[in-house]
N, C-alpha and C positions, 0 to 999 in steps of 0.2 A: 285164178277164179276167186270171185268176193264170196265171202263167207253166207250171203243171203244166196247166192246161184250153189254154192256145196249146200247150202241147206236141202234147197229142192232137189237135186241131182241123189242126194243121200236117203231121201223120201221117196225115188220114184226104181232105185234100185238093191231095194230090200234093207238097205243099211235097219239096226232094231235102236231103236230108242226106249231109254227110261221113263217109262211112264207110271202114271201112279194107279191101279184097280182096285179098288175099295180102299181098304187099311196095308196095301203092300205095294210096291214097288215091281212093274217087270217089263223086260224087256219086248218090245211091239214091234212089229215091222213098220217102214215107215209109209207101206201100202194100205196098212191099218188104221190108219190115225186118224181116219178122215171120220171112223166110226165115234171116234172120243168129241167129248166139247171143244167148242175153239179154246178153252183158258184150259184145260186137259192137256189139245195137243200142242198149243203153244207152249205149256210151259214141259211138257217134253222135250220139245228141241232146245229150249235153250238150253237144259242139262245138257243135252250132247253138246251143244257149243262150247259148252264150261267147260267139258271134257277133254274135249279135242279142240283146243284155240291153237293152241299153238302148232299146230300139223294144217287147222284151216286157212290160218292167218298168211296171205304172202308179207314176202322181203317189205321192212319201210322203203319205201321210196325217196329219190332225194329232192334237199331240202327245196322248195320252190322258193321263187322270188320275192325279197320285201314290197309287198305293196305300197301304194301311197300315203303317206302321211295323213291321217285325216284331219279336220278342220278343229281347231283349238275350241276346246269348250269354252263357257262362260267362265270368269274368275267366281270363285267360291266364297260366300261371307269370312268377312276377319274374325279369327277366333278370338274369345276370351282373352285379356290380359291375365298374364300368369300374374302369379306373387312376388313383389318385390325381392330379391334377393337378399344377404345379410350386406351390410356395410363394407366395402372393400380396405384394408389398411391405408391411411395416408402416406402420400411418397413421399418420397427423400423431396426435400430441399432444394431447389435449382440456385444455381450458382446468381451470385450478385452482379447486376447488369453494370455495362461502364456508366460514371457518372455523366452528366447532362452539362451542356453548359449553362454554366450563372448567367438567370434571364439579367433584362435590363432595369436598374434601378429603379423603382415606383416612384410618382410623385410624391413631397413630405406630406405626411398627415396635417389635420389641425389640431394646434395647438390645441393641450387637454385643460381639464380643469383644475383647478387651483388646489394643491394638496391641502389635507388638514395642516393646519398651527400646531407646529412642534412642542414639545414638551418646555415646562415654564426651563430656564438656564439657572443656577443655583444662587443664591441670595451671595453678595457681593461683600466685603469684610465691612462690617462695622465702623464709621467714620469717627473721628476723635470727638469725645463730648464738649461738646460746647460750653460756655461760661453759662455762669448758674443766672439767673436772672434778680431779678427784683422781686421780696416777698409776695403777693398779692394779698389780697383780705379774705379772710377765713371765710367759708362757707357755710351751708348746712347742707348734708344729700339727700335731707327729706324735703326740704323748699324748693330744690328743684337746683341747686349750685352743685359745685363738682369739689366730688372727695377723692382725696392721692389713697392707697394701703387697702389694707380687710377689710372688710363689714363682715362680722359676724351674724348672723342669723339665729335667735334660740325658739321661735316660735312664727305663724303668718305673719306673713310680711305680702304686701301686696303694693307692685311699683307697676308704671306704666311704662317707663324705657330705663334699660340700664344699656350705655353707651359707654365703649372705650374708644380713648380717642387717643393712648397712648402706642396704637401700632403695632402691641403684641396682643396673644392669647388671653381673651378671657374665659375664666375659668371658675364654672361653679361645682362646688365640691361638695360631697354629704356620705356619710357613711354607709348608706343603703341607696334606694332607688330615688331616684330624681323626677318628680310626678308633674307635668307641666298637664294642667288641666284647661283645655280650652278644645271647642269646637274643630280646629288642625293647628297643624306646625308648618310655617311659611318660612325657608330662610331666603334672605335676598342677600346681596353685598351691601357693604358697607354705606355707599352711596345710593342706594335702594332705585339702581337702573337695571336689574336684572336680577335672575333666578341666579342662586349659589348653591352645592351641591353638598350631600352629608356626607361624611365618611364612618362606620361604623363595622363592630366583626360582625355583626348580625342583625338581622331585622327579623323579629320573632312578631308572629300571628298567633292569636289566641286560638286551641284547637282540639282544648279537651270537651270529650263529652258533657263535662259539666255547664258547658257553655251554652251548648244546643240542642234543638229538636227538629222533628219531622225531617228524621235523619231517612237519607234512601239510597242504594246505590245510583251513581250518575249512568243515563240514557248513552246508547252506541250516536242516537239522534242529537243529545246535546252536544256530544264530543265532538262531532266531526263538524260542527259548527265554525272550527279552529282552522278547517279548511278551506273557509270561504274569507279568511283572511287576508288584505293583501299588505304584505312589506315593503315600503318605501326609501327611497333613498332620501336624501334633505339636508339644506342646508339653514340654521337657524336664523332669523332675520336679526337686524342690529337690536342690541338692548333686551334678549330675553335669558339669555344664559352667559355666564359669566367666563364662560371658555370652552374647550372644544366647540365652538361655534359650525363649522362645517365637515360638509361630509359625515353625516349623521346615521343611521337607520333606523325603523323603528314603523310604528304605525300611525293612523292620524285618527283624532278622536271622534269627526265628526264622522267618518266611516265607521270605524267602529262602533259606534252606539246603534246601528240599525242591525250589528252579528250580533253581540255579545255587551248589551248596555250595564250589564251588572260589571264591569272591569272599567268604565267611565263614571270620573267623577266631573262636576259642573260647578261653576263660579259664576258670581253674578259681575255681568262688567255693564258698565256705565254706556247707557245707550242700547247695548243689546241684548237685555237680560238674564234670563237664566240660563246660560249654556252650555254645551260639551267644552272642558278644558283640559282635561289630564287625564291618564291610563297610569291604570296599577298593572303592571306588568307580570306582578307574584301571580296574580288571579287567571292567567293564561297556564300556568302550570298544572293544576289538577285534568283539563282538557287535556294537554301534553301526555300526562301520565296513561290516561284513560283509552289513546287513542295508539299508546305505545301499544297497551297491553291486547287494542282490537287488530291492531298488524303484526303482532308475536304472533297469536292465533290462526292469523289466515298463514302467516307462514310456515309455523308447524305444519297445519292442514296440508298444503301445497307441498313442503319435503315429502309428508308421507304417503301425499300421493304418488309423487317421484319413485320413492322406491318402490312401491308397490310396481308402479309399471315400467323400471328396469329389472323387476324380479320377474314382470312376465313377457319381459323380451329377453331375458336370459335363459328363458325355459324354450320359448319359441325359438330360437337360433340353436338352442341344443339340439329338440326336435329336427329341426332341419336338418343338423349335421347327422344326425345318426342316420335319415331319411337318403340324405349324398351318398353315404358311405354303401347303405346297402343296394342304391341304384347303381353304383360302379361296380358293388361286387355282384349281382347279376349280368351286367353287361360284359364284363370281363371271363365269368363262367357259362354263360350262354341257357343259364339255369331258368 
């Protein structure tokens, strides 16, 4: 019998149910109940049912048949990407593959270009002196003839060419400084077909403050002006320089005077006026210095952004690790 047919059967044959009249609790016949409100006597019965379930309840019955499979719902939107995980260890090392065989020879290149001129080979011994010649007639070195020995110097002296034509060093001497006053210093070779080059321990530029004004720090804008530089390779044509002739580097003037015109200087030549001929080289240096010290800066900058954000990926992957540990140990205690 279901629990709803013992309900009515226990109402119509006295069974007393808990019912509530006023502020108390009493037992009613279930002949009575009809006098109480419906939420009165319903919820009388269900007290008895609480009471008595398990003497109402029959046996469960057995288990009935799996029904049909019903029909596959819709697939449900993709969730969220989680967070990247931390970096996993790099592996070991896979072992070295067999070698390949050696393809087949390439055609030969073309022939490259022509090395520089090697260093001069060292001067050869000295050949036996010759028979002395015949006097010649005495000279003067102010009229413009040729004097053998010293000239001493004790005060201005003012010459238009001094010429050695005897194949060694000439050599002027003076106990302090050697003031060559003229608008520049040209050397050429001896045969005046080409540039000749100076050798010296230093070449000093005048730099004290005593020198200058409208002194300023140089512009991040001027310096990087250095960068719109281009360097050339080159090889120098016949007749302008007295060796190392190819394979050159370096830059070219008339380029340069539209970056940096203050490091070009100008010659007048015959027929084409006044124009870019030569670079001071020195004068690229202060640029050099200026633009060192604006990429020391951005690179500081940039280290210490680095660390900063490996110090906060070292905090984040801590966090995470501790975040592991205590998702296993719940899982593992069922906590």
């Amino acid at each position: 019998m279901r629990i709803d047919q013992y309900e009515q059967a226990a109402i119509e044959d006295g069974t007393l149910f808990p019912a509530a009249v006023g502020n108390q609790t009493k037992n009613i016949l279930g002949t009575e109940l009809k006098n109480f409100t419906n939420d009165a006597a319903g919820a009388a019965v269900e007290s008895y049912v609480a009471l008595h379930k398990e003497e109402l309840q029959g046996p469960q019955g057995a288990k009935g048949d799996i029904g049909a499979a019903g029909p596959q719902g819709p697939k449900g939107d993709t969730g969220a990407t989680g967070p990247q995980g931390p970096k996993g260890d790099t592996g070991a090392t896979g072992p070295q593959g067999p070698k390949g065989d050696t393809g087949a020879t390439g055609p030969q290149g073309a022939t490259g270009a022509t090395g520089a001129t090697g260093p001069q080979g060292p001067r050869g011994a000295t050949g036996a002196t010759g028979a002395t010649g015949p006097q010649g007639p005495s000279g003067s070195p102010w009229g413009g003839g040729t004097f053998s020995g010293t000239v001493r110097f004790s005060y201005r002296t003012f010459v238009d060419e001094i010429c050695n034509n005897s194949g060694t060093t000439l050599h002027l001497l003076g106990n302090s400084f050697l003031n060559l006053r003229s608008s520049g210093i040209q050397c050429r070779n001896f045969h005046d077909t080409a540039w000749a080059g100076i050798s010296a321990s230093g070449f000093h530029n005048q730099s004290s403050c005593r020198y200058k004004k409208n002194i300023t720090p140089m512009t991040e804008e001027r310096a990087k002006r250095i960068l719109e530089v281009e360097v050339d390779t080159y090889d120098y044509k016949d007749n302008v320089v007295d060796e190392n002739q190819y394979d050159r580097t370096g830059v070219i003037a008339e380029k340069i005077v539209e970056i940096m015109p203050e490091v070009v200087s100008y010659r007048e030549i015959e027929g084409l006026g006044n124009v870019p001929d030569s670079v001071d080289y020195s004068r690229f240096v202060a640029s050099l210095i200026k633009m060192t010290q604006i990429q020391q800066n951005e690179i500081d900058t940039l280290n210490a952004d680095k660390r900063h954000m490996e110090e906060r990926l070292a905090a984040i992957e801590k966090m995470l690790g501790i975040a592991s540990n205590t998702n296993q140990e719940t899982a593992m205690t069922g906590a």
